[in-house]
N, CA, C and O atoms as a GROMACS GRO file, in nm:
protein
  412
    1UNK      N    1   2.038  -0.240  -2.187
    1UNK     CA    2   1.910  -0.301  -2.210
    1UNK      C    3   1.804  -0.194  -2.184
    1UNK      O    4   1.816  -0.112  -2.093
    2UNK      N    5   1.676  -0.200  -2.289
    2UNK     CA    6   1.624  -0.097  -2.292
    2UNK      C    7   1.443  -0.142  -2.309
    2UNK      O    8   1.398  -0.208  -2.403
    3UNK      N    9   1.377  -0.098  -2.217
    3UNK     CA   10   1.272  -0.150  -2.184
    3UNK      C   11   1.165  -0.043  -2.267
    3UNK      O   12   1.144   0.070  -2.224
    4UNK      N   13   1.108  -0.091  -2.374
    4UNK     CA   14   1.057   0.056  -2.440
    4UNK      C   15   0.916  -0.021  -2.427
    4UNK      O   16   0.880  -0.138  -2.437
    5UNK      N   17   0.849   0.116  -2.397
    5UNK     CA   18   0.646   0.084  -2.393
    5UNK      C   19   0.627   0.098  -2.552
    5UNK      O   20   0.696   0.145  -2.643
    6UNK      N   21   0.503   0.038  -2.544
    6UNK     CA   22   0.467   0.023  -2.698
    6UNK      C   23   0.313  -0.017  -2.655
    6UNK      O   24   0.269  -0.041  -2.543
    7UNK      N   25   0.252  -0.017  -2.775
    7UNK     CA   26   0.078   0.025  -2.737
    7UNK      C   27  -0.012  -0.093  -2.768
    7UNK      O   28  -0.134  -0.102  -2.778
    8UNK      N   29   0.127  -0.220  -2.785
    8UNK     CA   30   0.100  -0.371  -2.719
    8UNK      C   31   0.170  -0.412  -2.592
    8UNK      O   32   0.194  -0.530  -2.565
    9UNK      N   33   0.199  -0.321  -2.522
    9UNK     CA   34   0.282  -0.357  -2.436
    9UNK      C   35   0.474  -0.265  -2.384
    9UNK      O   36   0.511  -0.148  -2.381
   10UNK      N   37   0.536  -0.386  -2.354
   10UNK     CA   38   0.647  -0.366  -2.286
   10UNK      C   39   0.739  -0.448  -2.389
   10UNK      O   40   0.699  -0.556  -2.431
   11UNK      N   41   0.871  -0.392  -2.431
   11UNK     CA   42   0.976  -0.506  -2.489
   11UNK      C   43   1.074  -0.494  -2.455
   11UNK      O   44   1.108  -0.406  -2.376
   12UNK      N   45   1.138  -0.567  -2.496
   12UNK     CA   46   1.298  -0.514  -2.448
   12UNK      C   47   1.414  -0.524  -2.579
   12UNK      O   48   1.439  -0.627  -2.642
   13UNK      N   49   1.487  -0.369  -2.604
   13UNK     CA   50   1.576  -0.348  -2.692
   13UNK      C   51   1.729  -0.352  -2.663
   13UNK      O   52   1.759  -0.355  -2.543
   14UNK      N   53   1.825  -0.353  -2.750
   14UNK     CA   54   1.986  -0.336  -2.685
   14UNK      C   55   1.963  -0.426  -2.597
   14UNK      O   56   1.961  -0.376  -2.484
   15UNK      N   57   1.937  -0.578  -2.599
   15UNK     CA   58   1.976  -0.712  -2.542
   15UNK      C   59   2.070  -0.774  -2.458
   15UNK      O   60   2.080  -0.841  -2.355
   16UNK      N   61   2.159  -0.699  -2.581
   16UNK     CA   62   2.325  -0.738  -2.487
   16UNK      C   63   2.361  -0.633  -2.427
   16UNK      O   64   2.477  -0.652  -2.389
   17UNK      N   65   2.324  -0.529  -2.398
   17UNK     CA   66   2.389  -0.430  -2.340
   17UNK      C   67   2.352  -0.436  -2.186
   17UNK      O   68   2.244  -0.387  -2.151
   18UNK      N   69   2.427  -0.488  -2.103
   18UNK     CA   70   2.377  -0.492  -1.975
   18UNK      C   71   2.420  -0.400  -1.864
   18UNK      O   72   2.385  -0.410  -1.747
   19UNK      N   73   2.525  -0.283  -1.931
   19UNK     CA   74   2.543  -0.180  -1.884
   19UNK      C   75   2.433  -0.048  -1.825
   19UNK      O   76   2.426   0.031  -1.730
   20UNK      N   77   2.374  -0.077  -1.921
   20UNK     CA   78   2.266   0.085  -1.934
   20UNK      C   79   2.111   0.004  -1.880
   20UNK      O   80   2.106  -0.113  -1.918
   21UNK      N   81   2.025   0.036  -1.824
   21UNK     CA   82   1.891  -0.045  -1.826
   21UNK      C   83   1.807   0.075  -1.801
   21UNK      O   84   1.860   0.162  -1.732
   22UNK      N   85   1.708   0.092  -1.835
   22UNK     CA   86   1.613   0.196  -1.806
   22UNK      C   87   1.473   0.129  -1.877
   22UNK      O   88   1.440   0.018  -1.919
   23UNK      N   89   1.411   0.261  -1.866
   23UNK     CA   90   1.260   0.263  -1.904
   23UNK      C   91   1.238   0.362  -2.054
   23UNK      O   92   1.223   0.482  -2.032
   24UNK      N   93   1.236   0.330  -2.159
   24UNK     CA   94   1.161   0.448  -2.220
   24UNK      C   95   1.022   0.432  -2.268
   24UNK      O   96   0.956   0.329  -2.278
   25UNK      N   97   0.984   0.589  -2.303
   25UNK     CA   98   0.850   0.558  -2.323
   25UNK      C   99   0.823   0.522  -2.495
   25UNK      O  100   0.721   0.465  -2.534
   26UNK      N  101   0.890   0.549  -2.549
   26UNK     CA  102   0.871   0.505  -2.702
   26UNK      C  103   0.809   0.599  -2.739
   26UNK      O  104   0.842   0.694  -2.668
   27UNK      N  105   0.727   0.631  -2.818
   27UNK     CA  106   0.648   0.686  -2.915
   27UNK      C  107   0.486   0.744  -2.810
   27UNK      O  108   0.412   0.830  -2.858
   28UNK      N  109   0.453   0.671  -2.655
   28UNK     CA  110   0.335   0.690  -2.633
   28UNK      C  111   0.344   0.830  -2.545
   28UNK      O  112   0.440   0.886  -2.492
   29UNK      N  113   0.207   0.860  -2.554
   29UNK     CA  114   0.169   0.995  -2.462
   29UNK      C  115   0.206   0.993  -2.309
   29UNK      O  116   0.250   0.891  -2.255
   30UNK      N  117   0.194   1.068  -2.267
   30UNK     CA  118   0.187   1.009  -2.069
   30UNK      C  119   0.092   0.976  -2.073
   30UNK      O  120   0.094   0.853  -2.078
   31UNK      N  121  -0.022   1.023  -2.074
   31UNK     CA  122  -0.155   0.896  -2.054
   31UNK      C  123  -0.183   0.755  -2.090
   31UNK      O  124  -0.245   0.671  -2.024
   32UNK      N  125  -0.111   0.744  -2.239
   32UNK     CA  126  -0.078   0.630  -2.302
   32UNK      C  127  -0.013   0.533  -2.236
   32UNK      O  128  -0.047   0.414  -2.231
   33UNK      N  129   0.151   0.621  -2.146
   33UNK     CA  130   0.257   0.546  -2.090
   33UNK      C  131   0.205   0.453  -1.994
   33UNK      O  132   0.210   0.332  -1.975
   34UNK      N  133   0.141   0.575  -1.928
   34UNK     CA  134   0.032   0.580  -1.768
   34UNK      C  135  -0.064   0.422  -1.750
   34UNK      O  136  -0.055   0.338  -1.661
   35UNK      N  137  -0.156   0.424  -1.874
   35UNK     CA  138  -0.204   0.342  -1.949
   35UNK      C  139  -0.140   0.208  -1.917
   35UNK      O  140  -0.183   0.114  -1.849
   36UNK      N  141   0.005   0.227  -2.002
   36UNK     CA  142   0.038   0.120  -2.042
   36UNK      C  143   0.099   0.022  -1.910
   36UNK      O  144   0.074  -0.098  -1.901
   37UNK      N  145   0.186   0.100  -1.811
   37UNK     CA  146   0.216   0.074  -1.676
   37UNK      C  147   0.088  -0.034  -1.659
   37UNK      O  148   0.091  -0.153  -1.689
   38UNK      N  149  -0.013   0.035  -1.607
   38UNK     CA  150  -0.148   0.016  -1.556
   38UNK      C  151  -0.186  -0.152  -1.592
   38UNK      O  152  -0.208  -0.246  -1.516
   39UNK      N  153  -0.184  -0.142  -1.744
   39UNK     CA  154  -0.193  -0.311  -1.806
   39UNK      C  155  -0.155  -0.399  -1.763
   39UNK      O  156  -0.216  -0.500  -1.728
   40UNK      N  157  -0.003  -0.366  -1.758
   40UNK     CA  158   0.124  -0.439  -1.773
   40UNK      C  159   0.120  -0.511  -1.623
   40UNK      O  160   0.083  -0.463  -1.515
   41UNK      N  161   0.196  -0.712  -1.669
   41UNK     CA  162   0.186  -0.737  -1.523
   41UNK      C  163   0.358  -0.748  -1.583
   41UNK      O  164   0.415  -0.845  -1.532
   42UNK      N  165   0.437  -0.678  -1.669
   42UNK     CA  166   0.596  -0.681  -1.683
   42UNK      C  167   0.649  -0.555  -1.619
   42UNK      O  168   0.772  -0.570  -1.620
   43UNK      N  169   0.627  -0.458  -1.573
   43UNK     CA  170   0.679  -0.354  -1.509
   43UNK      C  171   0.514  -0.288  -1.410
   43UNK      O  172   0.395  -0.316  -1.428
   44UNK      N  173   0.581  -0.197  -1.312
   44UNK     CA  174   0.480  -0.189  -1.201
   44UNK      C  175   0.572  -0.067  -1.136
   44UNK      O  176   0.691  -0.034  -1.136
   45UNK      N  177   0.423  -0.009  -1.070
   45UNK     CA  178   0.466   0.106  -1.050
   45UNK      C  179   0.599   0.136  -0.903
   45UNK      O  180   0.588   0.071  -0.799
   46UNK      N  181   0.662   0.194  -0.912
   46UNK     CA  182   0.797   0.227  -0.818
   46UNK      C  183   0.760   0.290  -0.691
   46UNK      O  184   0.643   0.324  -0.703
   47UNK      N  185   0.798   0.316  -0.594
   47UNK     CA  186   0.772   0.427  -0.472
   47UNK      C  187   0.840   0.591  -0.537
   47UNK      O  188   0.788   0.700  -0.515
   48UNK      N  189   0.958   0.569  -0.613
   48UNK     CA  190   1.011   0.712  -0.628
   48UNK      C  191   0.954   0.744  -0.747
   48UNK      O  192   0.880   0.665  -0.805
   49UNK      N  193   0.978   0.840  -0.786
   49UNK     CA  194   0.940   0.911  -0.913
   49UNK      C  195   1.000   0.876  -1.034
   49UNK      O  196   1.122   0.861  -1.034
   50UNK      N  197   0.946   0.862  -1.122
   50UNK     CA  198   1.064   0.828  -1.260
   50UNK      C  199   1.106   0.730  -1.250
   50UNK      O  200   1.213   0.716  -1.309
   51UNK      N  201   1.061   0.624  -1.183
   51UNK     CA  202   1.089   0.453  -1.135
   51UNK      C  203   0.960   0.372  -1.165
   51UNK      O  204   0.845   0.408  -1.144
   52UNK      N  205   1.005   0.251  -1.223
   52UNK     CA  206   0.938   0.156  -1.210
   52UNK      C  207   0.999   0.021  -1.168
   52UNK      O  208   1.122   0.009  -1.160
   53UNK      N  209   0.904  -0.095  -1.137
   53UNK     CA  210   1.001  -0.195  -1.098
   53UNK      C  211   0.964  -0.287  -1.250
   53UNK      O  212   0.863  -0.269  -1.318
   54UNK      N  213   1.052  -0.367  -1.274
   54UNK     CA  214   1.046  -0.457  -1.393
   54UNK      C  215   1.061  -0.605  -1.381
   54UNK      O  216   1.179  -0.619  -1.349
   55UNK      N  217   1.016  -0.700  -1.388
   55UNK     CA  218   0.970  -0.818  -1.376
   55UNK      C  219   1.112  -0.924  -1.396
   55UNK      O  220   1.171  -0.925  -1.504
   56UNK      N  221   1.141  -0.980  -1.322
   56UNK     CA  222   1.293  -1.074  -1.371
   56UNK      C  223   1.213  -1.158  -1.409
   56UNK      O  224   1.293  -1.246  -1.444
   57UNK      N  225   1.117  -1.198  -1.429
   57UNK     CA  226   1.063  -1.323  -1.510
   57UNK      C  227   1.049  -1.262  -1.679
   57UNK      O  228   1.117  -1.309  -1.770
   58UNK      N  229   0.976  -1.182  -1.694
   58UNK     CA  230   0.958  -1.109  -1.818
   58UNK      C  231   1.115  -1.059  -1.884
   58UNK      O  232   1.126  -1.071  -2.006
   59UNK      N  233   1.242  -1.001  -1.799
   59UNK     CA  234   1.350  -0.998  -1.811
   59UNK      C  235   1.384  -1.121  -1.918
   59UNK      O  236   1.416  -1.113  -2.036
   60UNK      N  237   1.360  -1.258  -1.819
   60UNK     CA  238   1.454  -1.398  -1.870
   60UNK      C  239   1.340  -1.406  -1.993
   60UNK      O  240   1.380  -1.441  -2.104
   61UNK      N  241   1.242  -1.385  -1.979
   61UNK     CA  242   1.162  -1.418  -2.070
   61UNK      C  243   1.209  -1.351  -2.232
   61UNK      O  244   1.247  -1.429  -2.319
   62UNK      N  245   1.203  -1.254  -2.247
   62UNK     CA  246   1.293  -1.150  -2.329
   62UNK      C  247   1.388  -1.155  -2.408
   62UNK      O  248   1.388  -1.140  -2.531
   63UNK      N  249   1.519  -1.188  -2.300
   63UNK     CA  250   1.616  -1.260  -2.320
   63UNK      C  251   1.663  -1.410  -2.382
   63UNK      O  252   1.772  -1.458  -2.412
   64UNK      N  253   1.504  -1.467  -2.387
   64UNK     CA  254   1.501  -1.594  -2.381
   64UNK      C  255   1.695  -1.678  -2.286
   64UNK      O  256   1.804  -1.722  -2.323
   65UNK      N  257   1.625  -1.653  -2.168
   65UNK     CA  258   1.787  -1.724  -2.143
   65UNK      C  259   1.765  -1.851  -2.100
   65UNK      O  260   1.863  -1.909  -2.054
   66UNK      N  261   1.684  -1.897  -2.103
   66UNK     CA  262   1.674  -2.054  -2.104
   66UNK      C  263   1.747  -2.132  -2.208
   66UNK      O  264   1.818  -2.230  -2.181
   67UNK      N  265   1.730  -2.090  -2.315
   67UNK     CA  266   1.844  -2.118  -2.466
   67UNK      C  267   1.943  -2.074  -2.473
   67UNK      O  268   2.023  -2.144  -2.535
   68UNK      N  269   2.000  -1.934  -2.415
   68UNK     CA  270   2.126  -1.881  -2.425
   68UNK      C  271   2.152  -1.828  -2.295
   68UNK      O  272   2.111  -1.744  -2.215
   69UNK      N  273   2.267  -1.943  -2.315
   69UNK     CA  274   2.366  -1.887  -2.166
   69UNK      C  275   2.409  -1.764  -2.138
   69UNK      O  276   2.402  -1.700  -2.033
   70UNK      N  277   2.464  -1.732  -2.264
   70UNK     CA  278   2.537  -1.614  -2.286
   70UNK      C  279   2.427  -1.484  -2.231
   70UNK      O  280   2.476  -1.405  -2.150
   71UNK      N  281   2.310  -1.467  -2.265
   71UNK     CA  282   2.232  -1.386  -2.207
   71UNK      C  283   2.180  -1.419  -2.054
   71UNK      O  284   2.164  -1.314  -1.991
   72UNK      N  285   2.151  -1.529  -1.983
   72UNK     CA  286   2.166  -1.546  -1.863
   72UNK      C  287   2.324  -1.529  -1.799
   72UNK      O  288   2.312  -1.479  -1.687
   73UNK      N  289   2.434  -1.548  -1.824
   73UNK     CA  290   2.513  -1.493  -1.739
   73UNK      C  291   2.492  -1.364  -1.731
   73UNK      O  292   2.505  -1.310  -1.621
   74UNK      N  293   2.453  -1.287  -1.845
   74UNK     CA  294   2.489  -1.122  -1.882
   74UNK      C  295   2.373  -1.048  -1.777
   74UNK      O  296   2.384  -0.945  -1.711
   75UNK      N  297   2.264  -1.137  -1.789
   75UNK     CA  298   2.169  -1.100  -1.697
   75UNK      C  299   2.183  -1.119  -1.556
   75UNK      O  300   2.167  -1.027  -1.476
   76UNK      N  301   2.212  -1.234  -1.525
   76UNK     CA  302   2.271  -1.303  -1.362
   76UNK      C  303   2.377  -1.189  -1.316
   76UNK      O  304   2.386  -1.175  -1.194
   77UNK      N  305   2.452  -1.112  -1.390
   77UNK     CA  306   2.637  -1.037  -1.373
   77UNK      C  307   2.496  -0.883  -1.348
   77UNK      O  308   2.498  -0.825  -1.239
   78UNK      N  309   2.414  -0.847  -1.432
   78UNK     CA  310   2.379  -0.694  -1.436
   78UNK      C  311   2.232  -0.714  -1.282
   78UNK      O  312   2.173  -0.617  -1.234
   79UNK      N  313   2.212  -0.850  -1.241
   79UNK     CA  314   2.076  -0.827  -1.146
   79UNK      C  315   2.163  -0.844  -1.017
   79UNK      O  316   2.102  -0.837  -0.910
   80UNK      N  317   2.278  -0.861  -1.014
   80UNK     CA  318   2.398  -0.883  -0.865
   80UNK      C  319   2.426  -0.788  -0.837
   80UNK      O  320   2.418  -0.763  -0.717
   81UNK      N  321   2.478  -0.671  -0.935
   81UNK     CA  322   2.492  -0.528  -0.965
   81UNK      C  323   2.410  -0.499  -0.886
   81UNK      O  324   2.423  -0.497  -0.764
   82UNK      N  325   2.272  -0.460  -0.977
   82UNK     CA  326   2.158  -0.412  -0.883
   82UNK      C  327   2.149  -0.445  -0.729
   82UNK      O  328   2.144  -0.354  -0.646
   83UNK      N  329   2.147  -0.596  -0.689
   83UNK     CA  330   2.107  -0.623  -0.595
   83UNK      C  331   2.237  -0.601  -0.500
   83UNK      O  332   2.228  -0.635  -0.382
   84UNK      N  333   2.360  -0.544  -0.549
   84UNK     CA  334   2.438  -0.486  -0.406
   84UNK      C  335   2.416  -0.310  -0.401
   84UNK      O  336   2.479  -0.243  -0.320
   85UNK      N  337   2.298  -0.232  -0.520
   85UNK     CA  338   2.326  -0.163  -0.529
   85UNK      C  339   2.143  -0.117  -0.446
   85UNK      O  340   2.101  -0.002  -0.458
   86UNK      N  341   2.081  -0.198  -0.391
   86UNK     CA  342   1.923  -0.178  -0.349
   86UNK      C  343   1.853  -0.168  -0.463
   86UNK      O  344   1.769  -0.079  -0.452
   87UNK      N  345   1.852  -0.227  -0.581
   87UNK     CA  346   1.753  -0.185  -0.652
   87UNK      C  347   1.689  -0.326  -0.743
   87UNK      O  348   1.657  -0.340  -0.861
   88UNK      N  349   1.687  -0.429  -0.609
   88UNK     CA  350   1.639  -0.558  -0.661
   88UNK      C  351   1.529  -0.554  -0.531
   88UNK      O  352   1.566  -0.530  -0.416
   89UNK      N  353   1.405  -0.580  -0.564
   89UNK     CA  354   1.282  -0.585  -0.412
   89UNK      C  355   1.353  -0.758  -0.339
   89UNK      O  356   1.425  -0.851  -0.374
   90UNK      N  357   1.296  -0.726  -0.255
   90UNK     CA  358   1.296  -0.817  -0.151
   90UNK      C  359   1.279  -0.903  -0.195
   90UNK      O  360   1.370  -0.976  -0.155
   91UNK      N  361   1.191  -0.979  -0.286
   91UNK     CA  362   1.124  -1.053  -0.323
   91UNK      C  363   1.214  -1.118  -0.404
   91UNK      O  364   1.178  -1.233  -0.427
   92UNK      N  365   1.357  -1.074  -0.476
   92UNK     CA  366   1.390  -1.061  -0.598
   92UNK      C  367   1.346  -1.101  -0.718
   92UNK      O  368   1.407  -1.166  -0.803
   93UNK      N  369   1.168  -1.030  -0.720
   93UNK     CA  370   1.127  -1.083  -0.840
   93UNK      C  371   1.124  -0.934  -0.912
   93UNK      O  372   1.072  -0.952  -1.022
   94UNK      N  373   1.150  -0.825  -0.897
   94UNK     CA  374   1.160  -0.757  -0.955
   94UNK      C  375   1.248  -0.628  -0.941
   94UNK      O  376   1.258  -0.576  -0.830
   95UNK      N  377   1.316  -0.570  -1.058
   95UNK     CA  378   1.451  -0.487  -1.028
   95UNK      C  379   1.419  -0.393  -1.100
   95UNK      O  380   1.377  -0.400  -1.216
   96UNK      N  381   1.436  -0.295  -1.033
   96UNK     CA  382   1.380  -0.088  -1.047
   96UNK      C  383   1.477  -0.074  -1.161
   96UNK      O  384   1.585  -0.131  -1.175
   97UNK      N  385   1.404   0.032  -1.259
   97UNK     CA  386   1.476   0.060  -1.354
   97UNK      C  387   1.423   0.232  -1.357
   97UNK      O  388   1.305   0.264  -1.343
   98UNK      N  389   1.512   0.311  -1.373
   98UNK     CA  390   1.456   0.451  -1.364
   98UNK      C  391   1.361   0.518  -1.575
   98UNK      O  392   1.366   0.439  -1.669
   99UNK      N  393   1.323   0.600  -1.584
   99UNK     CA  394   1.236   0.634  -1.647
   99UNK      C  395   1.276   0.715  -1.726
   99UNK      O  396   1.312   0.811  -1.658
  100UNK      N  397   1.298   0.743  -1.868
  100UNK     CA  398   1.374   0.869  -1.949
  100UNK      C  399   1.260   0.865  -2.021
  100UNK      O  400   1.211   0.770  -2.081
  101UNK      N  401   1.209   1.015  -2.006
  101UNK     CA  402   1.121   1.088  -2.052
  101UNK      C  403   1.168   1.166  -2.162
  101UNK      O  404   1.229   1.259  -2.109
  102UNK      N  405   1.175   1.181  -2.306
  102UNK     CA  406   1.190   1.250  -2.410
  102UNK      C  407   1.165   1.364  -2.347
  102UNK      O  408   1.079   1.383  -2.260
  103UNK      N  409   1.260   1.460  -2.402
  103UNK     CA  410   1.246   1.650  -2.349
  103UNK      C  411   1.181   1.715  -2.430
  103UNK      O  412   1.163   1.835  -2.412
   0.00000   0.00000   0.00000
């Protein structure tokens, strides 16, 4: 699952893939990205570098898993992951996804 910025926002691509999760920046500038963080109440900024945290509401939202099970288990199986792995907040309203920056 692949969280790409876009210059309406945040979406989410590769749906079913609940292996891989990250951040990309899509097509925008760093200022743009920077920008777009800034807007956004679906991802927020991280303590480490190249981290952000990402919204499990905006997640289910995405996913629409209210209609499909099949994407709430897939999601419920990849945020348990995280959360034995520290990378669900306290709160568990939101789970860190690291940042791939085009080279």
């Amino acid at each position: 699952m692949i969280i790409v910025a876009t210059d309406e926002g945040f979406t989410v691509t590769d749906k079913s893939n609940y292996q891989d999760f990250h951040v990309g920046v899509g097509s925008l500038s760093h200022p743009e990205f920077v920008a777009a963080v800034s807007a956004s109440d679906d991802v927020q900024p991280h303590q480490l570098p190249r981290h952000l945290w990402v919204s499990i509401d905006f997640l289910h939202r995405e996913l629409s898993t209210a209609a499909d099970p099949g994407a709430l288990a897939g999601l419920e199986g990849m945020l348990s992951f995280a959360s034995k792995n520290g990378w669900v907040n306290d709160e568990r309203t939101h789970v860190a996804a690291h940042v791939v920056v085009p080279e």
